[in-house]
C-alpha positions, 0 to 999 in steps of 0.5 A, a space after each residue: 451435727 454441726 461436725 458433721 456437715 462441716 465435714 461434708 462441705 469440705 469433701 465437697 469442695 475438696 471434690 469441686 477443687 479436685 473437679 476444676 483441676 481435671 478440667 483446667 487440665 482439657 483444652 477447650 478443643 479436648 472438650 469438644 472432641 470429647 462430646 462429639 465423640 460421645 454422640 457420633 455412635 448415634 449420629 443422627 445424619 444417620 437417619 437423613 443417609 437412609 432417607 437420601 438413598 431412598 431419594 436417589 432410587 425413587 422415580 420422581 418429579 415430571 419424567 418420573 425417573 430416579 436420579 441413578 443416571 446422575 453423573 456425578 464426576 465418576 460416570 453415570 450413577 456412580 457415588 462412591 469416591 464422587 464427593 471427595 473429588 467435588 467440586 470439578 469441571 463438567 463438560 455437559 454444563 460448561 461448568 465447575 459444579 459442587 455437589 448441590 448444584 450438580 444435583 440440581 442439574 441432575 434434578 432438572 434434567 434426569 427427573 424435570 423437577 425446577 431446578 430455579 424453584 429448588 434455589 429459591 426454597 428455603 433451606 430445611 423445607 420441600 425440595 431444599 430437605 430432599 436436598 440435603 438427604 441426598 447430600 448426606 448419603 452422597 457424601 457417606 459413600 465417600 467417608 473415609 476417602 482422601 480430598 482429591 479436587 481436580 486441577 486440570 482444567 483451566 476453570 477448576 484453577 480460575 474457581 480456585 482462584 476466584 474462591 481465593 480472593 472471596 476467601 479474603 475479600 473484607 467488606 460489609 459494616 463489620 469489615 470481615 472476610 472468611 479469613 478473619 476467622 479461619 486465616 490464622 492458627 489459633 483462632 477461635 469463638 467462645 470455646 469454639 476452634 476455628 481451623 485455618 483453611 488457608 492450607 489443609 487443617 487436618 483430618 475431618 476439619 474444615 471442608 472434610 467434615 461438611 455437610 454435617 448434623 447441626 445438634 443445636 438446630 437439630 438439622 443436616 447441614 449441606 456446605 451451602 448452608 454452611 457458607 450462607 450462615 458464614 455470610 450471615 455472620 458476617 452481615 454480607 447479603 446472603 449469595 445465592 444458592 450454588 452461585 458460582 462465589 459458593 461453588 468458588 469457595 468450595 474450590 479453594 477450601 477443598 483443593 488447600 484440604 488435599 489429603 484430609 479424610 473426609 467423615 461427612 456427615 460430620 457432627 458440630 455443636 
């Protein structure tokens, strides 16, 4: 009897070494893209893309008028190819727009829903979700697209400037700037990698893989809320939504992502 178990506590460890030596042999990153890749069959940024293009067809708010006159870059109710191209100038605003702050003007003014109350709510709730739905299918009709922001007009260049300098900006009681995590090669948290976005990191990395499900909080994440729980991080106060810091550094990661394929709704940890 006793031959016995010691016989099965040396499979054990001799399987346990074995084991060991086949993780040993995985990068962290490996790791990582291998969970990802179990799960993404059933990514459940799914069931928020079906809800987001409920959303754009339904006639809603004051003037009870769907969102399919929005002009999103492309011409009025035109989606595909829109959101690998944002953020850009629009003439009708005088601005430079991400997607979250053009659809609050398309939300104002094609639907007369409060575009102010809308910034105000808390992400995941009320209008904030309806949001993010419209986020997730927006950018699904663009998965597979390659990253083209424009550069032609002088205030898409000033954005990518302005993003720039917030990008290495250092402050706060922790002295960090978003380059301190994504300035260099070869950084990472925990297991985490972090991708350097001050060029283009690759193929569904950094900005081509935002918004995205968020499987530790079960949420849709949009960039916005992406970039707020970076200032979070950072002990920064956090921006106000789809100000014109969030929107300038949409402009820098994505015009430095040029040619990434975009797989938004991406899916992270």
């Amino acid at each position: 009897m006793k031959l016995r178990t010691l016989i099965h506590a040396a499979l054990a460890v001799g399987l346990a070494g074995s084991f060991g030596a086949a993780l040993a042999q995985k990068s962290s990153a490996e790791a990582i893209a291998e969970y990802r890749a179990m799960l993404a069959d059933g990514n459940p940024a799914e069931l928020f893309e079906a809800k987001g293009e409920a959303l754009w067809k339904q006639k809603r708010g004051a003037k009870n008028a769907s969102m399919e006159r929005c002009d999103l870059g492309k011409g009025p109710g035109v989606v595909k190819g829109a959101f690998v191209e944002l953020p850009r100038w629009f003439a009708d605003t005088q601005k430079v727009q991400d997607l979250e702050s053009r659809l609050l003007t398309c939300m104002s003014t094609l639907q007369g829903l409060d575009a102010a109350e809308i910034a105000k709510t808390p992400f995941g709730k009320g209008e904030q979700a309806n949001m993010e739905a419209l986020v997730a299918w927006i950018s699904s009709e663009s998965r597979g697209s390659r990253m083209n922001l424009p550069q032609a007009h002088a205030q898409e260049r000033r954005m990518y400037e302005l993003g720039k300098r917030a990008f290495f900006f250092r402050g706060g009681p922790m002295d960090f700037s978003c380059a301190s995590c994504h300035g260099e090669d070869g950084k990472r948290i925990r297991m985490q990698d972090l991708p350097n976005l001050t060029k283009n990191p690759g193929d569904g990395i950094g900005f081509a893989a935002w918004p995205a499900y968020r499987v530790s909080s079960g949420e849709l994440w949009s960039m916005q809320r992406r970039l707020n729980d970076c200032y979070r991080q950072q002990r920064f106060p956090y921006p106000g939504y789809a100000s014109e810091v969030t929107v300038a550094l949409g402009v820098y990661m994505g015009v430095n992502a040029k040619g990434a394929e975009s797989i938004a709704p991406g899916l992270k940890r």
